[in-house]
matplotlib code that plots the C-alpha trace (Angstrom):
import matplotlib.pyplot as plt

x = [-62.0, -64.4, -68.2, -70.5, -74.0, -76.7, -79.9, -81.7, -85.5, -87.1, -90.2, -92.8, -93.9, -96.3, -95.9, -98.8, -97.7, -98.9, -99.2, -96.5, -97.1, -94.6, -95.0, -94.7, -96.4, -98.9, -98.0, -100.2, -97.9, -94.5, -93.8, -90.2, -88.7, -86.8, -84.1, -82.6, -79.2, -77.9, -74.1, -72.8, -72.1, -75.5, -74.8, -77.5, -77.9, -80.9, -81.1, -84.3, -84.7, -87.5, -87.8, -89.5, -90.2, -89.4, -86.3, -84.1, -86.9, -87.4, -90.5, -91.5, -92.2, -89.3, -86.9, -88.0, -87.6, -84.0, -82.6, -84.1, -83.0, -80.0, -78.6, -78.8, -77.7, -74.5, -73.8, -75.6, -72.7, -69.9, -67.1, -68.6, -65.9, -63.2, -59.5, -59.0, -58.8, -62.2, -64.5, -64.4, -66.6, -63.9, -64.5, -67.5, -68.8, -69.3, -72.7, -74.4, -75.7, -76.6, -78.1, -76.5, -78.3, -77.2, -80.4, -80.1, -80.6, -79.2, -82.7, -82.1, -78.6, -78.8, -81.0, -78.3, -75.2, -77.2, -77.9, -74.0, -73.0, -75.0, -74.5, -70.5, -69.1, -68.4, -67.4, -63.3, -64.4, -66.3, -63.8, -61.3, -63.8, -64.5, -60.4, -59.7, -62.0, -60.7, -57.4, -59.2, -60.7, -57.6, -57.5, -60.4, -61.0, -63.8, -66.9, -67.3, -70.8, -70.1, -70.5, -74.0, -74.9, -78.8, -79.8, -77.2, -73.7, -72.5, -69.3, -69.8, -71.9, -69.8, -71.1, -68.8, -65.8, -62.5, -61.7, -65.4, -66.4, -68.3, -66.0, -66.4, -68.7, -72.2, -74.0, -73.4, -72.2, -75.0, -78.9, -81.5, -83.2, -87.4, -89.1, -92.4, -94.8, -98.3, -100.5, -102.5, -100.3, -102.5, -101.0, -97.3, -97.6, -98.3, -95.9, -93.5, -94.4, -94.1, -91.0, -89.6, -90.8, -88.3, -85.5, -84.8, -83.1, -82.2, -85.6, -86.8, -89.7, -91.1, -92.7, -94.1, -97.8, -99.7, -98.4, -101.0, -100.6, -96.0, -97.2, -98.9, -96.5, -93.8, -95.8, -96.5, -92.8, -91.4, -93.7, -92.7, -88.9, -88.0, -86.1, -84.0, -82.8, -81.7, -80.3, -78.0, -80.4, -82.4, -81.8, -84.8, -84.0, -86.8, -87.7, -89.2, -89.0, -88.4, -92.2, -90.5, -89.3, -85.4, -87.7, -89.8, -86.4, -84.2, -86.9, -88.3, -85.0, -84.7, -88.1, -87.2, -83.3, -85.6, -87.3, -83.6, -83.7, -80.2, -80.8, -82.7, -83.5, -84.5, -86.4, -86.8, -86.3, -83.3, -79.9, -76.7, -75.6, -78.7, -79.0, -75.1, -75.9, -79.1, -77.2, -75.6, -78.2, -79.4, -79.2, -79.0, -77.5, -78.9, -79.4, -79.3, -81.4, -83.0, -80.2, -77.3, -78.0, -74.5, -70.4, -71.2, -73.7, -71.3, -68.4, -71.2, -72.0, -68.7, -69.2, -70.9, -68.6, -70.6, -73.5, -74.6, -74.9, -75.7, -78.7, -76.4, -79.4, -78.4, -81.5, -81.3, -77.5, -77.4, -75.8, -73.4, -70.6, -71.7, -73.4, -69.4, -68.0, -70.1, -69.3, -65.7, -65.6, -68.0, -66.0, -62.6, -64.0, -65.5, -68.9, -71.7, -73.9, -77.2, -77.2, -80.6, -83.7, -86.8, -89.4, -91.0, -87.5, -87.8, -85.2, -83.1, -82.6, -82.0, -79.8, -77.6, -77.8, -76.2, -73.4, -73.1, -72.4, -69.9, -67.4, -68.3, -67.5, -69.6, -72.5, -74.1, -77.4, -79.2, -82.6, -83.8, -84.0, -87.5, -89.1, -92.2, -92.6, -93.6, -94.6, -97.3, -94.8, -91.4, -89.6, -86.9, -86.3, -85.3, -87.5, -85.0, -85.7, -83.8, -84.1, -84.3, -83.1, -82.7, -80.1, -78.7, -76.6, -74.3, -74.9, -72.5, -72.1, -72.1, -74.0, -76.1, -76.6, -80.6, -82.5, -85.4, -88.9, -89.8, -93.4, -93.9, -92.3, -95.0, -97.3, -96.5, -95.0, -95.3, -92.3, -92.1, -89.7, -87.4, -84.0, -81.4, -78.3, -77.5, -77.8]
y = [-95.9, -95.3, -94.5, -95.0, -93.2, -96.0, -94.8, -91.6, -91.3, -88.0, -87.1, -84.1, -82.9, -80.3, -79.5, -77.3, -73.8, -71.6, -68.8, -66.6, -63.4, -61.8, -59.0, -62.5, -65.2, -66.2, -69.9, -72.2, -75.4, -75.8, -77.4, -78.8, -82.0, -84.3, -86.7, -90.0, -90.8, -94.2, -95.5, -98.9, -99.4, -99.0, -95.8, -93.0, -89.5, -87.0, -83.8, -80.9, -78.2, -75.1, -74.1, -70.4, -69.8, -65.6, -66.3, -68.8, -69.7, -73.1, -74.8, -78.0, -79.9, -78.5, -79.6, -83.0, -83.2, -81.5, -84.1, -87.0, -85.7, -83.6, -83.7, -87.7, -89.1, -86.4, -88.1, -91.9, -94.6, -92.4, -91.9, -89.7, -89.0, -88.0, -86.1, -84.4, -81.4, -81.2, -78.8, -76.1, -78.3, -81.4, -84.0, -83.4, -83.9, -80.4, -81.1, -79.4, -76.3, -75.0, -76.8, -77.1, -73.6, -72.1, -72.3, -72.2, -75.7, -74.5, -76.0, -79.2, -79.1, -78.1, -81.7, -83.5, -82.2, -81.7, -85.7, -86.6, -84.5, -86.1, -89.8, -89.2, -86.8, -88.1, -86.4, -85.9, -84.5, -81.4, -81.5, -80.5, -78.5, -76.6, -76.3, -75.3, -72.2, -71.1, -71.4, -69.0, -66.3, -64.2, -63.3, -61.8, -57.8, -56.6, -56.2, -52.3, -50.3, -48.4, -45.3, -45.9, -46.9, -46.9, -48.4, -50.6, -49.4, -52.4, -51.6, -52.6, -55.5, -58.7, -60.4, -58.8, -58.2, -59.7, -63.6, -64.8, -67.5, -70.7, -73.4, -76.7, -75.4, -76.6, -73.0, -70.9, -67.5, -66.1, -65.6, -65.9, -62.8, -62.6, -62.3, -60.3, -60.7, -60.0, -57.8, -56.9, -54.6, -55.6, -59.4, -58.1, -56.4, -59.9, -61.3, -59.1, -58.9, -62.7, -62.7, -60.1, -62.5, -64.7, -62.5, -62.1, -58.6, -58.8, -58.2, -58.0, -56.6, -57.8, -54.4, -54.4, -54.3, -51.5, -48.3, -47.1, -51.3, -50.8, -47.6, -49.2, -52.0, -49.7, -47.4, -50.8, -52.1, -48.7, -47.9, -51.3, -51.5, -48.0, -46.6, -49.9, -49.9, -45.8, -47.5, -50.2, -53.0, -53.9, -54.2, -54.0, -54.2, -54.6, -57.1, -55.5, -58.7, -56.5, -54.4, -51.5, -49.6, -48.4, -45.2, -45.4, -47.3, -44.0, -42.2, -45.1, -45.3, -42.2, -42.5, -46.0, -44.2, -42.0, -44.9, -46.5, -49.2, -50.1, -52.1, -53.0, -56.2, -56.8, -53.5, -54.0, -57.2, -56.6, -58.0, -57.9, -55.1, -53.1, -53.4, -52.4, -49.2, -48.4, -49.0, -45.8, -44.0, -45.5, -43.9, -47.3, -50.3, -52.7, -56.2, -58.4, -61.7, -62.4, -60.3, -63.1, -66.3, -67.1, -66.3, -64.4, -62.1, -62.3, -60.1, -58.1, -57.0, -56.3, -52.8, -52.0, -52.6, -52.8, -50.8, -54.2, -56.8, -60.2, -62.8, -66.2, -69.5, -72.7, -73.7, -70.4, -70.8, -74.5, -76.2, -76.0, -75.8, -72.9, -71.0, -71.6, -69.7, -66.9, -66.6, -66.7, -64.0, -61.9, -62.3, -61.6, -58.4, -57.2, -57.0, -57.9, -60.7, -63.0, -66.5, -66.6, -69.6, -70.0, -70.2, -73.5, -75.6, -78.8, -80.0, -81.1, -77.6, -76.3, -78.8, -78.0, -74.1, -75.4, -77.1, -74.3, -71.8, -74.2, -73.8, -70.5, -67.0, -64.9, -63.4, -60.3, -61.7, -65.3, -66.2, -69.4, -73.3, -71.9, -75.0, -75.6, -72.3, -71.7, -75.4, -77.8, -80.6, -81.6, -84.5, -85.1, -85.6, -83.7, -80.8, -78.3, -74.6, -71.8, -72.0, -68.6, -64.9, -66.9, -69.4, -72.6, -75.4, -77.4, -80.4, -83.4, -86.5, -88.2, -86.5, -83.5, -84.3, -85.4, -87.9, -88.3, -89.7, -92.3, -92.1, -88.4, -88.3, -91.0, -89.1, -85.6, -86.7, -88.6, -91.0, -89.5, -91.2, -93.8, -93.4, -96.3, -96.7, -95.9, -99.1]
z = [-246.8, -249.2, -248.3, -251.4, -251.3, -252.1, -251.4, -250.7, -249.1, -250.2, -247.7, -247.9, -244.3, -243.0, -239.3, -237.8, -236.7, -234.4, -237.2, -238.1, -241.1, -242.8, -246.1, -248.5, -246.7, -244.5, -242.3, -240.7, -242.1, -242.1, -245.1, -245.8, -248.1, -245.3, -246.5, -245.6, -246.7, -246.5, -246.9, -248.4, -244.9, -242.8, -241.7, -242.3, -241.6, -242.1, -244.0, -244.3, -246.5, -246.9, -250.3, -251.1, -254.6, -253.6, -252.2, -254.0, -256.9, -255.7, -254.6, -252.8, -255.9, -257.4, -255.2, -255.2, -259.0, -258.9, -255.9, -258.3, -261.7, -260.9, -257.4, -256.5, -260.1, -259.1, -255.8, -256.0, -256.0, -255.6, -252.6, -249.8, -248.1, -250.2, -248.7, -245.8, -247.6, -249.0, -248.5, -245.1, -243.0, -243.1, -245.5, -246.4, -250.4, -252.3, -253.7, -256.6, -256.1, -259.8, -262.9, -266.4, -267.2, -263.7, -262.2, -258.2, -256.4, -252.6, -251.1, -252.8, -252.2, -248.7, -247.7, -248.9, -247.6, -244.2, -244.6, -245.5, -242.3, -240.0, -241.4, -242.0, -239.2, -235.7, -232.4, -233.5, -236.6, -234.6, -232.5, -235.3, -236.9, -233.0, -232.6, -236.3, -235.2, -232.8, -234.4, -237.0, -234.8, -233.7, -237.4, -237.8, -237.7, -235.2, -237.0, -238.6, -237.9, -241.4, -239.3, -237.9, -234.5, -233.6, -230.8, -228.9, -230.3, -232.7, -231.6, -228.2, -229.1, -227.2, -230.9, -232.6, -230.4, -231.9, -231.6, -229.9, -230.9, -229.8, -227.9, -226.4, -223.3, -222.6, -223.7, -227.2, -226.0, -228.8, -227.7, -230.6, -230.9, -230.7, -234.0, -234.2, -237.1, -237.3, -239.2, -235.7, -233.3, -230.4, -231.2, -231.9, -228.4, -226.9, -228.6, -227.5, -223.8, -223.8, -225.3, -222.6, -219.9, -221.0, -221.0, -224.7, -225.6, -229.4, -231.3, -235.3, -236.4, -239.6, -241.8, -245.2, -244.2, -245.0, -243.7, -241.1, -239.9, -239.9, -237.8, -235.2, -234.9, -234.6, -231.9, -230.2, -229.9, -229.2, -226.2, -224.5, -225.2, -226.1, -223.8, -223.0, -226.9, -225.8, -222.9, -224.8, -223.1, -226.5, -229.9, -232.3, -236.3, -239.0, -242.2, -245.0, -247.2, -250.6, -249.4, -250.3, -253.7, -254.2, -254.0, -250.8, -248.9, -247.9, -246.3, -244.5, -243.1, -241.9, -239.8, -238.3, -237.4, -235.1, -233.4, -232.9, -235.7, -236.0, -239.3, -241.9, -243.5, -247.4, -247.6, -251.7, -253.9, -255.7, -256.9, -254.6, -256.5, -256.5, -252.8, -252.1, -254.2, -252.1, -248.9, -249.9, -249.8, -246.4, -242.9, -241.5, -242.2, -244.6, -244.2, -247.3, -247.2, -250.8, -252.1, -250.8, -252.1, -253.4, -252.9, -256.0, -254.1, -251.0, -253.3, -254.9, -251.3, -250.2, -252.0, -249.7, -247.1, -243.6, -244.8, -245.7, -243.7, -244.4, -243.2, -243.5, -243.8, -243.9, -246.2, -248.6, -248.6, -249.8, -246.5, -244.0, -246.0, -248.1, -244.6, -242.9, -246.3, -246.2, -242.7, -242.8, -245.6, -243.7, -240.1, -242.4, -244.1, -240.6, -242.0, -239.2, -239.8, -238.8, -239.0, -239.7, -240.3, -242.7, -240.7, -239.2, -239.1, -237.6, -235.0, -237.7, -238.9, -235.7, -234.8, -238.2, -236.8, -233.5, -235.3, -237.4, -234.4, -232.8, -235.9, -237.3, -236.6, -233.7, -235.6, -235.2, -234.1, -234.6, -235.2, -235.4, -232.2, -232.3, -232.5, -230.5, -229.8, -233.6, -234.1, -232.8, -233.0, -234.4, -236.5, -233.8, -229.9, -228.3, -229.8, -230.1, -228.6, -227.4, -223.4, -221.4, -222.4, -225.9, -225.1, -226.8, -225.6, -227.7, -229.1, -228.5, -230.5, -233.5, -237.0, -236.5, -232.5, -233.0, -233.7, -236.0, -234.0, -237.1, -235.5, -235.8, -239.3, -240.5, -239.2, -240.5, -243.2, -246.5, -248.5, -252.0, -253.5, -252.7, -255.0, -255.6, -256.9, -260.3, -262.9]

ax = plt.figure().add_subplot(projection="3d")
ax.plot(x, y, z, "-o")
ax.set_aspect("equal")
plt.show()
């Protein structure tokens, strides 16, 4: 049966944080573009995207221009739901990710797919989706350290054992990992303690500061969780977010293998290909996040082989579909991954994430379900968040599994533009 697209709502929102610094950006707002798709036959579904002009180009003003002029005039008025074949998250449309020139549009993409999922895909659908899966898993290679281990040995990480994957059970056998970003090591040790309390193991430090500040961060996280990372207890990796020269990047490496780093993320700003050829010269693992926007960054990294591994966001990567790709290939080549977040998602993010893990390959580690924990307040109830030692239950029903609190989006947000049919 056909499903025509007939109208798409296009909403700015700024969400208070809590604070959260990184090496290119300081947040006290979480500022996204929200969607609302509607169908020619009531149904509706939701869809949010975070642009960053440093990681995929796009902006918030940007994107909004790109689903008016490029992405909606694509879609508006045509079949949604095409054949079963379509696409690797079921029938799903393939929606445009590039301009005529080639420009990248995975943020605006990204809100719209996110929207057709939750409006089009009922409880059979992830039900295939889960089984299809599982069906996949026993193919896949156990995930290769490249040779390195540092800290916990990836090789006896249960993330990347052969065939595990998310199933139909009430929890996600993944725990998100604790994030620590601030330019004051009294705060990241805090932050840290806090996070311990709560019985997360899988930590990522964020670098790039100045150096005497990525010291004392270091120093901080080191003296509290040292020795269980030499004891296989912990995990601690590091984001440089591209701080760092091709130059500066070996050495670096070579000091944070001593504290029992066992990767590390974006440590320059720098094609696919430039980062598989400093990988090379790494001790450790790379991770690449800028670096892998696209399937064509995906085979530029597999040069690298495992001495890259990649940061998979639903957002950067332009949707669910796309994120599911670049999860398969990575699973299939036995390269170790993240599924990853931007920062300040709302519970319609996190609830995408959630579905994600339920058809995708086991990754490495996960970041993200953060929500009021990093946010004041959220677009959706139930505010989603990860619940002790950073763990997620599934999400069951129709769509995305949330709902958006109309309310709280009026009040944190704004209608931008309000998009018909095409005349």
């Amino acid at each position: 049966m056909s499903v025509r697209a007939v109208k798409l709502d296009v909403y700015r929102t700024a969400i208070p944080m809590r604070g959260f610094q990184h090496a290119a950006a300081k947040r006290e707002l979480a500022e996204a573009v929200v969607v609302r798709l509607e169908l020619a036959d009531g149904r509706q579904g939701w869809g949010e995207t975070h642009p960053r002009a440093y990681v995929t180009g796009e902006t918030l003003d940007g994107v909004v221009a790109d689903l008016r002029n490029i992405v909606w005039p694509a879609i508006a008025g045509r079949d949604l739901r095409p054949g079963e074949s379509a696409g690797p998250v079921g029938r799903l449309p393939t929606v445009l990710n590039r301009n005529a020139s080639g420009r990248c549009l995975n943020a605006a993409a990204c809100a719209v797919e996110l929207a057709a999922a939750d409006a089009l895909l009922d409880e059979a659908d992830w039900a295939k989706l889960r089984q299809g899966a599982k069906e996949q898993s026993a193919n896949y290679p156990p995930a290769d350290a490249g040779g390195f281990t540092g800290g916990r040995p990836v090789q006896e990480a249960p993330a990347v054992r052969r065939g595990m994957l998310p199933n139909a059970a009430t929890r996600l056998p993944v725990r998100v990992s604790g994030v620590l970003g601030s330019a004051d090591p009294a705060r990241t040790a805090r932050q840290l303690l806090k996070m311990r309390l709560f019985g997360l193991r899988d930590f990522k430090l964020k670098l790039g500061f100045a150096n005497d500040v990525d010291r004392a961060n270091l120093s901080a996280v080191c003296r509290k969780i040292g020795k269980a990372v030499a004891a296989g207890k912990c995990t601690l990796r590091v984001d440089v977010n591209g701080a760092w020269t091709d130059e500066q990047t070996p050495q670096r490496v070579v000091e944070l293998k001593a504290a029992g780093v066992c990767a590390v993320e974006q440590p320059a700003f720098c094609s696919a290909a430039e980062l598989a050829a400093l990988a090379g010269r790494c001790e450790l693992p790379l991770i690449a996040d800028e670096s892998l926007l696209t399937m064509a960054d995906a085979k530029a990294l597999l040069a690298a082989g495992p001495r890259v591994w990649w940061n998979i966001r639903i957002s950067k990567n332009g949707g669910l579909a796309r994120s599911l790709a670049l999860a398969r290939l990575a699973a299939e080549r036995g390269i170790p991954f993240v599924v990853g977040c931007m920062v300040g998602e709302s519970g319609i993010l996190s609830a995408a994430q959630r579905r994600l893990l339920e058809i995708a390959p086991r990754p490495r580690f996960l970041e993200g379900n953060y929500g009021r924990f990093l946010l004041r307040d959220d677009l959706t109830r139930p505010s989603l968040r990860f619940g002790y030692a950073g763990r997620l239950k599934t999400l069951r029903g129709t769509g995305l599994g949330m709902k958006v609190n109309l309310a709280k989006l009026a009040r944190l947000g704004q209608l931008i533009e309000s998009l018909g049919p095409p005349l």
